[in-house]
C-alpha positions as MATLAB code, in Angstrom:
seq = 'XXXXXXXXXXXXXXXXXXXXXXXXXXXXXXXXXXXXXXXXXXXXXXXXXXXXXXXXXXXXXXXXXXXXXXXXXXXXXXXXXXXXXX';
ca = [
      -6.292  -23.407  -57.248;
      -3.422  -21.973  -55.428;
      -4.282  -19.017  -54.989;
      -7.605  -20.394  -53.553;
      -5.239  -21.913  -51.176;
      -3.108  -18.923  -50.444;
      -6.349  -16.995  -49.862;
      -8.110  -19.758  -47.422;
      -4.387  -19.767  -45.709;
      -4.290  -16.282  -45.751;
      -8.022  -15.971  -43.743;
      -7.319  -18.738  -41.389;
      -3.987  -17.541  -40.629;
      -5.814  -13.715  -39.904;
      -8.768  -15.792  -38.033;
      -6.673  -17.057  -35.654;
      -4.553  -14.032  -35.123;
      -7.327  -11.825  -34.282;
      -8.610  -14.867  -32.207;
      -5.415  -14.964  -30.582;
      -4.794  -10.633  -30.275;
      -8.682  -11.164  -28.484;
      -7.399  -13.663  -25.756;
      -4.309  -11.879  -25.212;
      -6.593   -8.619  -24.475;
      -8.843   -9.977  -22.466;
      -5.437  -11.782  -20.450;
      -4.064   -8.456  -20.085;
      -7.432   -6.835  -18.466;
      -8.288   -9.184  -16.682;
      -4.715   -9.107  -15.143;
      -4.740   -5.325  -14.125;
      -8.140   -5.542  -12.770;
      -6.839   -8.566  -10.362;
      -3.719   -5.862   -9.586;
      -5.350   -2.748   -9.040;
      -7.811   -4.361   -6.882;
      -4.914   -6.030   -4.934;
      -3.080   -2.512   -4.828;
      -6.483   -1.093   -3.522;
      -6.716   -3.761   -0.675;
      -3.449   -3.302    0.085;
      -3.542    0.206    0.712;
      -6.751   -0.250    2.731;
      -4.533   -2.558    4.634;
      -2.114   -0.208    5.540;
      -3.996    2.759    6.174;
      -6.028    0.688    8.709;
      -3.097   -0.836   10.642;
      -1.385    2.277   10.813;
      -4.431    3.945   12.240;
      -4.795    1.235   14.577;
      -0.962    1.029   15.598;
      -1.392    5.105   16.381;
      -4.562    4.426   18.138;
      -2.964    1.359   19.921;
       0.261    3.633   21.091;
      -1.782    6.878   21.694;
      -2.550    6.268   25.671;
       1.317    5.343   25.285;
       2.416    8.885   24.031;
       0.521   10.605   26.090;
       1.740    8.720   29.609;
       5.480    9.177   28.444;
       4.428   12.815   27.677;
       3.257   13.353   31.262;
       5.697   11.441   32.704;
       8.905   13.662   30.900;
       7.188   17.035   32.223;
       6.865   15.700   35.840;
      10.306   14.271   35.374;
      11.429   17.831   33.779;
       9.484   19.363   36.668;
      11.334   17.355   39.683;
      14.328   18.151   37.904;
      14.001   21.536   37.722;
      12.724   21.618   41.576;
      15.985   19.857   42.176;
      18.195   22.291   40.601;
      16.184   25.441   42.580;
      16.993   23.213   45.760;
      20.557   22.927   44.975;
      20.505   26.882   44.335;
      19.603   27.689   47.418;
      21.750   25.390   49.552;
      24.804   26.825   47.825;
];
């Protein structure tokens, strides 16, 4: 008789375990699927406001680019115009 019970013990005790190593499992997938997908949105996050912060500043670059060489170029006119005065 008790080592009926020991043996029924013994089974439920491995029944719920496994029941219990199951749940956990599926926990654990179920948790890195939700993260990796959140990584992977984040990332397309980033990539597409960076791309649109360069896009937004491009016209930006470029004017402050054009603007230093005619500012480099009027400087350098004005330093040939001091040469010859002197």
């Amino acid at each position: 008789m008790i080592n009926s019970i020991d043996a029924e013990t013994e089974l439920q005790y491995n029944t719920i375990t496994a029941e219990a190593n199951l749940i956990e499992t599926k926990i654990v997938e179920e948790a890195t699927s939700k993260a990796t997908q959140m990584i992977a949105e984040a990332d397309a996050y980033r990539t597409t406001t960076i791309a649109k912060a360069q896009e937004d500043v491009a016209g930006l670059i470029a004017e402050a680019i054009k603007l230093e060489g005619e500012a480099e170029m009027k400087l350098q006119k004005g330093f040939a115009q001091k040469r010859t005065h002197e």
